[in-house]
N, C-alpha and C positions, 0 to 999 in steps of 0.2 A: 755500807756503801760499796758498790761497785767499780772496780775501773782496770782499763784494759794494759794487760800488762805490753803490749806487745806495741803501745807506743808510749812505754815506759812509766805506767800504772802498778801500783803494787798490789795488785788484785783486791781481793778482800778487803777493808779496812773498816774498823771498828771506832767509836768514839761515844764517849759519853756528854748527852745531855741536859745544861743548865736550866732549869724547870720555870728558871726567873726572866733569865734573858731569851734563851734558843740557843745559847751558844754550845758550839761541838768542840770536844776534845778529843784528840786521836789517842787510843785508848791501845792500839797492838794492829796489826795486818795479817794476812796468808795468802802466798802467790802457789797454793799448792793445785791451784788447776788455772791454765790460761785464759784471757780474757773471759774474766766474768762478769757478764754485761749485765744480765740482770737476776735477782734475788728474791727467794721465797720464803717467809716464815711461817711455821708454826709448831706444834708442840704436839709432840710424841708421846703415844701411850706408854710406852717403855722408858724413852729417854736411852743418850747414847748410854751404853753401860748396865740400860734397865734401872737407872736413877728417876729417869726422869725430867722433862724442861726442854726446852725450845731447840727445835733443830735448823738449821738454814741450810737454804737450797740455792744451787747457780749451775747457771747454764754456763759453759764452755762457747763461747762464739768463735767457734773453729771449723775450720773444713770439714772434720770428722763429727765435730759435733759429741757433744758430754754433758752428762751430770755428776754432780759431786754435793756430801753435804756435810754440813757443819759443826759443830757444836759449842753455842757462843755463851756458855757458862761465865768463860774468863775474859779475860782483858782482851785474846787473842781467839780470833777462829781457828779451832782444831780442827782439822779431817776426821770425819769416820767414814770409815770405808772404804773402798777404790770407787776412784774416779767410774762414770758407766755409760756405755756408748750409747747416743739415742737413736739412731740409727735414722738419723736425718744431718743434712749440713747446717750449717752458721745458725743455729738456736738462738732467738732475738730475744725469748718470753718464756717465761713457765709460769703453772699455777698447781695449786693441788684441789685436788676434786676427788671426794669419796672414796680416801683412803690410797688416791693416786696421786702422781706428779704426771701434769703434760707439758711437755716443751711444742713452741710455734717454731719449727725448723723452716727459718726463712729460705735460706740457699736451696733447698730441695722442696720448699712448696708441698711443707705438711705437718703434720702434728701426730708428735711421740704419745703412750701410753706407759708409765712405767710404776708399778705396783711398790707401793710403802710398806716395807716390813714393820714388825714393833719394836723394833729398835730404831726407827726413822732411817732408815737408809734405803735407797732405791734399786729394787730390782732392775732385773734386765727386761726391755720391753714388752709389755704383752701385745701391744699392738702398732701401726702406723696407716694412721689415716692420713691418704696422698690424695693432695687438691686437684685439678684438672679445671682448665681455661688461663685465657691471658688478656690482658686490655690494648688498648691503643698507644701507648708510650710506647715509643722503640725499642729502647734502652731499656727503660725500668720493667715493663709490661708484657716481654715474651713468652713467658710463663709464670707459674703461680709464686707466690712467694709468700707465705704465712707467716706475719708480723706478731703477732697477738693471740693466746690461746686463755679463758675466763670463765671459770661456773659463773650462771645468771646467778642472783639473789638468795631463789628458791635451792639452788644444789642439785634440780631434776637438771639443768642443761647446760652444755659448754657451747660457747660459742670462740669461733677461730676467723679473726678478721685477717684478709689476705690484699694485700696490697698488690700484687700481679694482676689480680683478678678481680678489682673493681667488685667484693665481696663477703659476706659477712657467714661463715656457715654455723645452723644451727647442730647440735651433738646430742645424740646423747652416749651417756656410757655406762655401760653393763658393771655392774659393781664387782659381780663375781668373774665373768672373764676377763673382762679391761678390755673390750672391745668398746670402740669408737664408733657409732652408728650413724649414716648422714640422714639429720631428718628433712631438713630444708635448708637453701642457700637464696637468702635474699642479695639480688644485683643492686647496685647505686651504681650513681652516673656516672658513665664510662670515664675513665682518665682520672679521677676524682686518687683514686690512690691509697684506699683507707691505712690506716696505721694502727691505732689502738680505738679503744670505747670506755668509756664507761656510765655505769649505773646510775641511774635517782638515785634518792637513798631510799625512797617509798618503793619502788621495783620497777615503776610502771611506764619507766622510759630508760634508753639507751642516747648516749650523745657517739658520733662517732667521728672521729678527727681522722684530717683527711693528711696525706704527705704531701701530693703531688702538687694539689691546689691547695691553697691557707681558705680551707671552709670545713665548718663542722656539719655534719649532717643529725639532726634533731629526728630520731626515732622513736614507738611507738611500742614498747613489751609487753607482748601476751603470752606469762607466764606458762597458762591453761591449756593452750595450744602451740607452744613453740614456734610464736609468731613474732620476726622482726619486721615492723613496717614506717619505713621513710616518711617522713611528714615535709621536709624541707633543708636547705641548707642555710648556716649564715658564716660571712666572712669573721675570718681572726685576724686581718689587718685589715688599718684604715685605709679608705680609698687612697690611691697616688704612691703607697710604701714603697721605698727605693727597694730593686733588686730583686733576688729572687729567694725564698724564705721553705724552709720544709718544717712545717710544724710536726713536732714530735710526743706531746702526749697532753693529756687532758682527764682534770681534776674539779671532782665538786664538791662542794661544802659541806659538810652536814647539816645546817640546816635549808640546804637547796634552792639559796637566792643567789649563789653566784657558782662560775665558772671559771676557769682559768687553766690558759692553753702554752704550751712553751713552742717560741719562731724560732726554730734556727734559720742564720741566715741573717733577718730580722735582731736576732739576740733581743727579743723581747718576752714578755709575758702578758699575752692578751687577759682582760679582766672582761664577762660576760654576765650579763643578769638572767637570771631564769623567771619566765612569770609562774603565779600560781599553779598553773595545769604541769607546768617544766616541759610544754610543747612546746614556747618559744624563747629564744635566744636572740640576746641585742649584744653586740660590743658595745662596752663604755667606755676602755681606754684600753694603752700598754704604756709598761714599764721596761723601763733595761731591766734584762736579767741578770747584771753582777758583774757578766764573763763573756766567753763569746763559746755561739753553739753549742744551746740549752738541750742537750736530751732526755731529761728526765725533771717530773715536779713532785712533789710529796706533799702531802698534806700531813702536820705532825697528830698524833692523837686526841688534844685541844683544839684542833681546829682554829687555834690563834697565830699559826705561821708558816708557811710556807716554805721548802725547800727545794732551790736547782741546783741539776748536774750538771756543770757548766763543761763539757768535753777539753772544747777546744783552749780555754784558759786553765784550763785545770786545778778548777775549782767548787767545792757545795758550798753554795748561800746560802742563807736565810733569810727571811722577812716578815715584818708583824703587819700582819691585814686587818685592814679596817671593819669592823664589824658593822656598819652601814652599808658604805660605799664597795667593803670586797677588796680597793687596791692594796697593793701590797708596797709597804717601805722597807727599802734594805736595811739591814740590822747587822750583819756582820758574813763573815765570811772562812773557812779553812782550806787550806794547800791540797787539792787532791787528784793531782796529774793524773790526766786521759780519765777523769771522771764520767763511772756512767751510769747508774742510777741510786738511788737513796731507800731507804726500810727503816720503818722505828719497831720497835720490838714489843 
């Protein structure tokens, strides 16, 4: 789990879970690089040491902007490496793609390239692909601001949604240089605000949640041709919801009947049904999410329970979802000040 040390998060935090309930136990922390908002696993040919076994990765959300990674062997995340500058600002997102890590440098409106040694730690950049355009929001919308960086399904393509820019860009990347290539940027509707996306589990659709508005936009993926294409949007609150709500990320089932989107704002968790095709999306309901000012949801590897990062109460839920219906009941709860996102390993 993530959370920011710098309104008194202990960075990293570790915890092990109960297989029966969902319950977490805090297991050790590492505040050895600031606000680490969000986190990446996976598993090194080397392993730290050339042992071998899972390496963890986090974005520094700092002005300078950093990567650092992990090794969560033990109770505790240990550093390997030095901390590595991405050479973008306030990093929201990373992901690894072919052998790389990308971070989505929000503050500077782009996206890092940074090459994986085999010992799992990350070089210094090979590239930085810098967005260009801005939307209608005064405030939020002057310039680019890349939220979210994701290989599609396939591994041929990254995609980098930019909430500035009312825009989704398609990538790809050169394995051997670590060049970032733009192949195409699909527009969605101005002010909309995108934030994150994610996948079917068949490939053959993207969902993409928006910030600015509480609407998901139901997309169209062709692999074949490195085509995103808009089909519609549907609301994540019900008609009439008091105030005003910045939905922060969106989660889908495995086996692809439902959806679910975290409101801050709201403090809820929208539940959505996918039909057959996963072109159309209905709200069925929302739930409180636990806390207040959900920015992160997780799906555990069962697929039978759900977890939020609750920022603002500083706290990760959990909940057991209905396998019917999709809603989610709160089940229990642990202490995790300035909480900001969740990984199962």
């Amino acid at each position: 789990m993530g959370s920011f040390t710098s309104a008194g998060g202990r960075g990293i935090i570790a915890a092990s879970v109960d297989r029966e309930t969902g319950a977490l136990t805090r297991t050790g922390s590492s505040d050895a690089i600031a606000d680490p908002s969000y986190l990446a696993l996976a598993v090194a040919s080397g392993g730290s040491g050339g042992s071998g076994g899972a390496v963890l990765y986090a974005v520094s959300e700092t002005a300078e902007g950093a990567v650092a990674a992990f090794d969560v062997a033990g109770a505790s995340p240990r550093p390997i490496g030095e901390r590595v500058p991405v050479r973008g600002a306030s990093p929201t997102h990373l992901a690894l793609a072919s052998g790389h890590l990308l971070t989505a440098n929000y503050g500077s409106g782009s996206v890092s390239v940074l090459p994986v040694r085999a010992d799992g730690t990350p070089a210094e950049p090979s590239g930085v692909l810098l967005h260009e355009g801005a939307g209608p929001h005064p405030e939020r919308q002057s310039r680019p601001h890349a939220h979210q960086v994701v290989p599609d399904p396939t591994g041929r393509w990254v995609l980098s949604v930019d909430l500035g820019t009312d825009s989704v860009r398609i990538c790809a990347l050169d394995e051997q240089s670590g060049e970032l290539r733009l192949h195409r940027e699909t527009a969605l509707r101005p002010g909309t605000g995108p934030r994150h996306l994610a996948f079917h589990p068949e490939g053959g659709h993207a969902y993409v949640l928006n910030e600015l508005e509480p609407t998901l936009t139901v997309c169209r993926w062709d692999a074949e041709s490195g085509v995103l294409e808009p089909l519609g949007e549907t609301a994540v609150l019900p008609d009439g919801a008091a105030g005003p709500s910045y939905p922060s990320e969106v989660v889908v089932s495995h086996d692809a009947r439902h959806l679910w989107v975290a409101n801050r704002g709201h403090d809820s968790i929208a539940v959505l049904t996918l039909d057959e095709t996963g072109e159309k999306a209905a709200l069925v309901t929302t739930v409180p999410c636990g806390g207040r000012w959900p920015r992160d949801l997780a799906l555990d590897p069962t697929g039978r329970r759900l977890y939020a990062a609750n920022e603002r109460s500083g706290d990760v839920t959990w909940f057991d979802i209905d396998p019917e219906t999709g809603v989610p009941r709160r089940t229990g709860s642990l202490d995790v000040p300035a909480a900001s996102c969740v990984i199962f390993a």
